[in-house]
N, C-alpha and C positions, 0 to 999 in steps of 0.2 A: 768122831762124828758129833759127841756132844759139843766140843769145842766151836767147829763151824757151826752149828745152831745156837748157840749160847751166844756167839758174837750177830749172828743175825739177831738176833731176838732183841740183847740188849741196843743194836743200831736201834732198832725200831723204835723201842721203849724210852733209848735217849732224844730222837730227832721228832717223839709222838707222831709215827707212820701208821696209818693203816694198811698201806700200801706199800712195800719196796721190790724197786724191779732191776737187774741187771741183765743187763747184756750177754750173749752166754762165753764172748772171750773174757770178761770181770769175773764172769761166774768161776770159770779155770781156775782166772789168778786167783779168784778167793779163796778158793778150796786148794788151794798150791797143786794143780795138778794137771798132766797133760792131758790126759784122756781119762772116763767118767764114765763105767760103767752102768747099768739099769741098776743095779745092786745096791751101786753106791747111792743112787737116785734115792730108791726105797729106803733105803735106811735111814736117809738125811728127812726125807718124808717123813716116815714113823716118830724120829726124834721131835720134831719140827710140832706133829702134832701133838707131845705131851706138854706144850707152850700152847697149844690153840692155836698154832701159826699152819697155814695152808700151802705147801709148794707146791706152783702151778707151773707146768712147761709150756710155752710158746716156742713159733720159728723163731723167733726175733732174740727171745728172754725169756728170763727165766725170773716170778712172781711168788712172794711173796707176801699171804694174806692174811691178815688177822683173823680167826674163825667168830668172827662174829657179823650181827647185821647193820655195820657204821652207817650205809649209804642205802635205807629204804628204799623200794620202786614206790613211788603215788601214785 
C-alpha cells in the first residue's frame, strides 16, 4: 500500500499537481490488479491521507487531492 501511495504522491510532487485523476481501467493497472476490494480502497485512503493527499471515487475516476485549499470559491 505504501508503495502505490508513495508513487502517487511523488507523481504529484514531481509534475506540481494539485489534482490527479485516473480512469478506473489506469487505476487497475496502477495498482497491478484485477479486481479492488472496498478494503483495499480504505487502506490506500488512510495511507494517502498521512501525505494529505485525498482519494475521491467517481463513476468515471478515481481523484486524487491535495488536502489543502489551492483553488478558493470568491
Amino acid at each position: 500500500m505504501k508503495a502505490i501511495s508513495g508513487e502517487i504522491s511523488d507523481h504529484m510532487r514531481r509534475e506540481a499537481l494539485d489534482v490527479l485523476t485516473m480512469r478506473w481501467p489506469r487505476f487497475y493497472t496502477f495498482c497491478e490488479r484485477d479486481r479492488i476490494k472496498e478494503s483495499f480502497i480504505d487502506a490506500l485512503a488512510a495511507q494517502l491521507k498521512t501525505e494529505s493527499i485525498l482519494l475521491v471515487q467517481g463513476h468515471a475516476v478515481v481523484a486524487f487531492v491535495k488536502d489543502f485549499d489551492f483553488s478558493p470559491m470568491r
